[in-house]
Every structure is written in C-alpha cells, then in structure tokens.
N, C-alpha and C positions, 0 to 999 in steps of 0.2 A: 504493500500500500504506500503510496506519495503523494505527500501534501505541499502545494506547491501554492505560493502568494506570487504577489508585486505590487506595485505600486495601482494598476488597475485588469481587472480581468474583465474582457470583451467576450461576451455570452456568445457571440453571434448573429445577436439579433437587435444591433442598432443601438447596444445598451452596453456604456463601460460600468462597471462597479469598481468601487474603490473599499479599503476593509474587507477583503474578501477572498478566501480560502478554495482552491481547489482542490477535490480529494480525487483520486485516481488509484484504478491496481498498477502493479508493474506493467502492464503491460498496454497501459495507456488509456484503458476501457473507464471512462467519466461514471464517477460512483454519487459524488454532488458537489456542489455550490455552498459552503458554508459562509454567510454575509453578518457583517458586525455593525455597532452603533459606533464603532471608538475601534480606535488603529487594533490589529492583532498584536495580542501580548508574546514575546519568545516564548516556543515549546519544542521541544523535544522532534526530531526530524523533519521539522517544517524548514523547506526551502525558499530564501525570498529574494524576490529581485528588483532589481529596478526599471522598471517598462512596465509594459504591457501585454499580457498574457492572452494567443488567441490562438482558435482552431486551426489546421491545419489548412495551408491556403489551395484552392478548385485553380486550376488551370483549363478555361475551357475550350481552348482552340489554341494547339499547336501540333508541329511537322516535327515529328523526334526523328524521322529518315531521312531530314535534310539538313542533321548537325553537323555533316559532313561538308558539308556549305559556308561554315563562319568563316569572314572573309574575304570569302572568293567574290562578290559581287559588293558593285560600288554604292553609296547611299543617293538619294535624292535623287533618281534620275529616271523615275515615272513610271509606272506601271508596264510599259511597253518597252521596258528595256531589260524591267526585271524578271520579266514572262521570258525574253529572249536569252540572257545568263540562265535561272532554271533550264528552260530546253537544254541547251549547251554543255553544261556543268554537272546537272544530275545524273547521268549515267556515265560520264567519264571520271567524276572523281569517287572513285568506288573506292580505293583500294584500305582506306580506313572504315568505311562505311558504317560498321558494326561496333567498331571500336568508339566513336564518334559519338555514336546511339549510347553505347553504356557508360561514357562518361556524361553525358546531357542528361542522364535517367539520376544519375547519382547526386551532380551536380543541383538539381531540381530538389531532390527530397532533402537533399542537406539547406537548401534554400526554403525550407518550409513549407513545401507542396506534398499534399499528400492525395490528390487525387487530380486527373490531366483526360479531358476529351482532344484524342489524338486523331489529326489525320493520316492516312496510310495507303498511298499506293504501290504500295508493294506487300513482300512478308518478309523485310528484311527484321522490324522491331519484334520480333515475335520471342525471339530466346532473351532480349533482355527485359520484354513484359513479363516471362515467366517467372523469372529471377527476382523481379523489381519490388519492391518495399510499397510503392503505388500505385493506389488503384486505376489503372487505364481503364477507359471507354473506347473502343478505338472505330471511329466514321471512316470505314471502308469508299473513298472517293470515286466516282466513275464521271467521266467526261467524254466527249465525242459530238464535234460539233457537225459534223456531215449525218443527216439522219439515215444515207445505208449504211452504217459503221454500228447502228446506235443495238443491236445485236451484240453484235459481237461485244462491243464496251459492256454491256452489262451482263455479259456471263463469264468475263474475264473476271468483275469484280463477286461477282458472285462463288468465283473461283478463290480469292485471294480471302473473301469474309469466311470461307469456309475452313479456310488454313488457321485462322484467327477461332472461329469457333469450336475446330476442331481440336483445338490446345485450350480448351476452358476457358478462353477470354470474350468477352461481350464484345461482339461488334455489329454495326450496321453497313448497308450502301446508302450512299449521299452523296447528291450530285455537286460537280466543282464550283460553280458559277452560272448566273443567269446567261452568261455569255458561251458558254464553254457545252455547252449539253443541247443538244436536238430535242425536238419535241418528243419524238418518238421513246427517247432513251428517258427525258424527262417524265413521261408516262410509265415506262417500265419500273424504275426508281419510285413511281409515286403507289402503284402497285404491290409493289413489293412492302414498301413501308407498311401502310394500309392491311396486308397480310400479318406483318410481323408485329403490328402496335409499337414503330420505334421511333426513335426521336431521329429525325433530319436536321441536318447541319448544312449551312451555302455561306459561300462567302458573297458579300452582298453590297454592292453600290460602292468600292473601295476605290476607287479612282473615276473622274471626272470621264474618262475616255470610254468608259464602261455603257454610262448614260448617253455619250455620242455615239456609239453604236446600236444601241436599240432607238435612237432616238432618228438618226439617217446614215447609218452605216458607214461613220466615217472614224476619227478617231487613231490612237496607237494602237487599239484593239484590233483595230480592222487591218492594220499598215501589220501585225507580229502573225495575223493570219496567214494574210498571202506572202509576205519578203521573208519571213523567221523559218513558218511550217511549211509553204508552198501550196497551201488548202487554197481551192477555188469556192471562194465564195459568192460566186454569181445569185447562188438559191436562196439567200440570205434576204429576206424582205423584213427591212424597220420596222419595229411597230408603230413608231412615232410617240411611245408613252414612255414612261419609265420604269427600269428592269424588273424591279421590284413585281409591279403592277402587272406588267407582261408574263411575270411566269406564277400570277399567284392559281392559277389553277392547280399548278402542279406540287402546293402547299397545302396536306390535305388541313381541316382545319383542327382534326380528331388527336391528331397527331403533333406532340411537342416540338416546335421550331428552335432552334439557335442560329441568328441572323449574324455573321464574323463581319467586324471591321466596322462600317456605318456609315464610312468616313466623308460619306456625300448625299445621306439619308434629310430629306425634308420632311415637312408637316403632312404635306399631301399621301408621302408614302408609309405615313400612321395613320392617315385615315384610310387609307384603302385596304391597311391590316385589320382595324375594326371594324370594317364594315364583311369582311372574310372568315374572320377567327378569331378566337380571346384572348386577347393581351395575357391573359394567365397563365396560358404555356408556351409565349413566344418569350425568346429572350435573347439580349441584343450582346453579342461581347464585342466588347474593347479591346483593341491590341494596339495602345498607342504610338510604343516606341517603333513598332513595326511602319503604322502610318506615316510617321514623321520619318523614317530612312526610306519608303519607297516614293510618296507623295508630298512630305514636307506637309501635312495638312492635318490636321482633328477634326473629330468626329463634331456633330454641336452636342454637347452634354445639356447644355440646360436646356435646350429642347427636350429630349429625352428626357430629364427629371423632371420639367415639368408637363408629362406624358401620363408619367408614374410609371415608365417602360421599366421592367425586371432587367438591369443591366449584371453582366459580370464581368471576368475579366480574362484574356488569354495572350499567349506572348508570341502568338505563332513562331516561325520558325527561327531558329539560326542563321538563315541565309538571308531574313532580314530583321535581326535584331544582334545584340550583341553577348544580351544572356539572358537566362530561361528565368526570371523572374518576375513574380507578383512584385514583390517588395518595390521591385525598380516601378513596376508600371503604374502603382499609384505614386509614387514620388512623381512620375512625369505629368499625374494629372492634377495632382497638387500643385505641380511649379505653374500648370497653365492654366487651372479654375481652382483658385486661392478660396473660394467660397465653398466651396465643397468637403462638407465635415468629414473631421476623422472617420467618426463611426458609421458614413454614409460609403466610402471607400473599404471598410473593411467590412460591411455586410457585403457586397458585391465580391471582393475577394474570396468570400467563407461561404455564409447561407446560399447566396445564388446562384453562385457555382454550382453548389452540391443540388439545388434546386434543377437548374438546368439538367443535369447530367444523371438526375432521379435519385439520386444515391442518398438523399436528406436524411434517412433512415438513421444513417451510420456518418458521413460527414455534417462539417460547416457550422456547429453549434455545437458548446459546451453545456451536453442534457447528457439524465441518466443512460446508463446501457451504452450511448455512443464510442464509438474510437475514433474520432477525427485528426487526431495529433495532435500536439500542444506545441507552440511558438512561443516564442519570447523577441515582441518587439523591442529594442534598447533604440537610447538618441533621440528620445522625443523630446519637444518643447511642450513641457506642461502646463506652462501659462498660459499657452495658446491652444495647445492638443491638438498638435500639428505632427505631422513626420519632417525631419529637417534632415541637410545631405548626409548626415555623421549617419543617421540611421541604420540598424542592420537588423537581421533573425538569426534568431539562435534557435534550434528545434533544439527540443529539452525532451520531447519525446517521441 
C-alpha cells in the first residue's frame, strides 16, 4: 500500500484539491482520496511532494511507426511538402524502424503517458505493443484515393487489423483523411465500423490546402497528387463545400468520432456536426506542436470551448514533432491561450482522453478500483497555477 501527497492532487475531473492524501496498492490500482480541513500532519510512509499529483496522461492521436522519422523532414513548410518527405522517407529509412518504435514506447510512458490511440499502417509496432507498459488503441489506417483501388485498400487493412487482433491488441480501420479515401473505400470503412460498434479516427481540416481541394480542386493537395504520386486525378469532382461537411455521410452518427488536428475547423463545421451526430461522442484532438512544424498555424481553441466541444490531446508523430509528449503540448497551448486554466488543460490530457478512446473505466481519473498511473507534475507557478518552462513529470507510478 502507498500513500502518496503534494502540494495539490488533480482528480481528473477539472478539480485540484489541496490537503489531500492519495492511497494506492503497489501496484498503482486507486484505493481513495483521503481530503483534510488543515495541511496533513507527518506519518509514517507517507510520500510528499511538491506539484501536482495527476493521472496518467491519454495520448490520442499519434504514429509510433514513424519515430523513425525524427528529423528527417524540415518544419514549417506546409502540408504538401510534408505528405511528399513521408512518401519519400517512410519506406526507405527502415533500417532502425523497430528500434525507433521501442524507444518512443518507452520514452512516452517515462513521460507520463499511460494510455496512446495509435495510428498504424503497417505491423511493424506490434512486438513492442506486446511488451509495452501502455495501453495502445491502435486505428488500423486505410487510404486510397482512386475508387478502383478502394478494394483492394481495405482488405489490405483488414489484413494488417487482423495481425493486430490476432496478438490481443484492440484495433480498428479508419480512414486517412477526407482527402485521401474514395467514396467507395469510404463506404466500406463506414460498414465495417457500423458492424464492429468502433470508434473512427480522421485527420481533419489540418491544413488550408485540404479545404482548397474539396473546395475547387486546387491547392498542394492537388499539386502532391499528381507531381509527388503521379495519381490522375481527372475523376476528382469538388464539392464546393467543406471536407468536413462532404464526407459527413461516411460518419456514422452511432459511432464514437475522434476529429485529429482542427487546425482550420470553423463555426459552420460545428454546426453541420450537430445537426448529424452528438457532440457527446465526437471529440476533437489537438496536436499543437505538430501544427505549428507543418503549418505554423493553431487550431481556434476558444471557439471550441466555447462549443463545449470534448477536446483532448495527441502528439502525432515524430516526423512532425520533436517528442512524444503531453506535458510539452499543453505548455504550447498555454504559451499561446494564456487564459486557459490549468485544470481545463489537464482534464483534456487525462478524463478525455480516456473518454475518447473508451477506456474511462480504468484511465484519466483518480477513483476507486482504477489504475491510470500516477504523475507528478513539478515547476508550477502556484500563485498563478500555471505550468511554466522549468516544468517537468515525474511518473511515480
């Protein structure tokens, strides 16, 4: 049994307490919540510290197959340059590949993550899912923009979810992008969900160019088609609306959404989510830092909070970020929406995370029976209850 203080324990649910005692077994499984009128007096194996004590951080969108990528591609240079390095780079620099993956898996849970909705086109992460101390979700991705292809793409990925489920690990298919998928494959993918009751993951409205091509087929989306892939895109007709909007068909409504990125999301394509499906199982993740090295751009946050949109958080990949951390990526939304409270950043790191990715059971809140892992924020400004640069996590368990 460990009894564990600090200065404030964050429940996970939008609520710091101060005077207040965590009990736990060894083995991290949340026994209770002991809360005081008056500081805790020293007793006998109590551990206390200084920060702030909170769940284990939801990573809900990142590429653990492309850690083999840090570095290799240059920042801020638009969506259509970085779709073109990916092509380029992801099958030629193999020869770490795996190795790459189990230090990012490690790296992660020592960074206070203990639960990661992972993309995966391949089965390269599978031996060190097995091995891994974190719970992966992992979005089996299918893409295929020419609709006679759109066959074959999804019984390829239906082939690779099966490698994935055939090793005990939870997985789905989920289509890449409103841009990237046929209708036809987009129908199969929504079929399939629909069959299995699972959650769908897209990445969604991330770059300006995304919108100019459903919007008149122009853009770097259009230009990494034809000059990067050599795809004829003659059959390609605009919708003239926005991507969002254009493929909400293929969104069933029954079915839990996770929307990645946002980073060019308006008012209008919140209302054409509520007029579709319930805000209650859609949820929007942030991957700031990611934003800012491919587009230099953010999402609008206070649109979304003032939506009441279910936001969380994910770090997508290494090949556009510099490391697999929560920690960092509300520091970055702190440096840039100064108004956005502590405890509004760490419910979206913790509860909605785990919310999203269904697992609330057992992650993102410090309640009985749970095992979400215990952190130990250090470096805060308490006067303000802010995160400041010094900031760090210490996993305590």
């Amino acid at each position: 049994m460990k009894k564990i203080a600090a200065t404030y324990i964050f429940t996970g649910k939008q609520e710091l307490v101060k005077n207040a005692m965590l009990v736990c077994e060894d083995d991290g499984t949340i026994v209770e919540i002991i809360k005081s009128d008056k500081t805790l007096p020293e007793q006998h194996g109590l551990e206390y510290y200084s920060g702030i004590l909170v769940p284990g951080f939801v990573n809900v969108h990142c590429h653990l197959e492309l850690s083999h990528l840090k570095n290799k591609i240059e920042e801020k240079n638009g969506i259509g340059n970085f779709l073109r390095k990916i092509n380029l780079l992801r099958n030629e620099e193999t020869e770490n590949l795996e190795r790459a993956i189990n230090i990012a898996d490690r790296k992660m849970w020592a960074a206070g993550i203990s639960a990661v909705g992972d993309i995966s086109n391949s089965i390269h992460s599978i031996s060190t899912k097995l091995k891994s101390k974190i719970y992966y979700h992992t979005f089996v991705e299918s893409f295929g923009f020419r609709p006679e292809r759109a066959e074959k793409s999804f019984q390829y990925a239906k082939k690779i979810q099966a490698e994935f489920t055939g090793n005990g690990l939870i997985a789905g298919i989920v289509p890449h992008s409103p841009y990237s998928v046929s209708k036809p494959l987009f129908d199969k993918i929504r079929l399939n969900a629909q069959a299995e009751k699972s959650t769908l993951t897209i990445h969604c409205q991330e770059s300006k160019s995304e919108i100019d091509f459903f919007k008149d087929g122009t853009g770097s989306i259009a230009n990494h088609f034809i000059n990067n892939l050599n795809i004829d895109i003659s059959h390609w007709k605009p919708t003239g609306k926005r991507p969002l909007t254009s493929i909400m068909e293929f969104l069933p409504a029954e079915n839990p959404l996770i929307l990645v990125h946002n980073t060019f999301i308006e008012k209008a394509d919140l209302e054409a989510l509520k007029e579709n499906r319930s805000l209650g199982n859609t949820f929007f993740a942030l991957c700031p830092n990611s934003n800012l090295f491919i587009e230099n751009q953010l999402p609008p946050i206070q649109l979304l909070i003032s939506e009441n949109i279910n936001i969380c958080l994910g770090t997508d990949s290494l090949a556009s970020n510099y490391e697999l951390s929560i920690l960092s990526e509300m520091k970055t939304l702190q440096d840039n929406f100064p108004e956005i409270k502590l405890t509004e950043l760490l419910t979206w790191a913790t509860q909605n995370g785990a919310k999203a990715l269904n697992i609330e059971k057992n992650y993102g809140t410090f309640e009985r029976g749970k095992k979400p892992g215990i952190n130990l924020i250090r470096g805060i400004d308490f006067k303000k209850l802010a995160l400041t640069e010094n900031s760090d996590v210490k996993r305590l368990v």
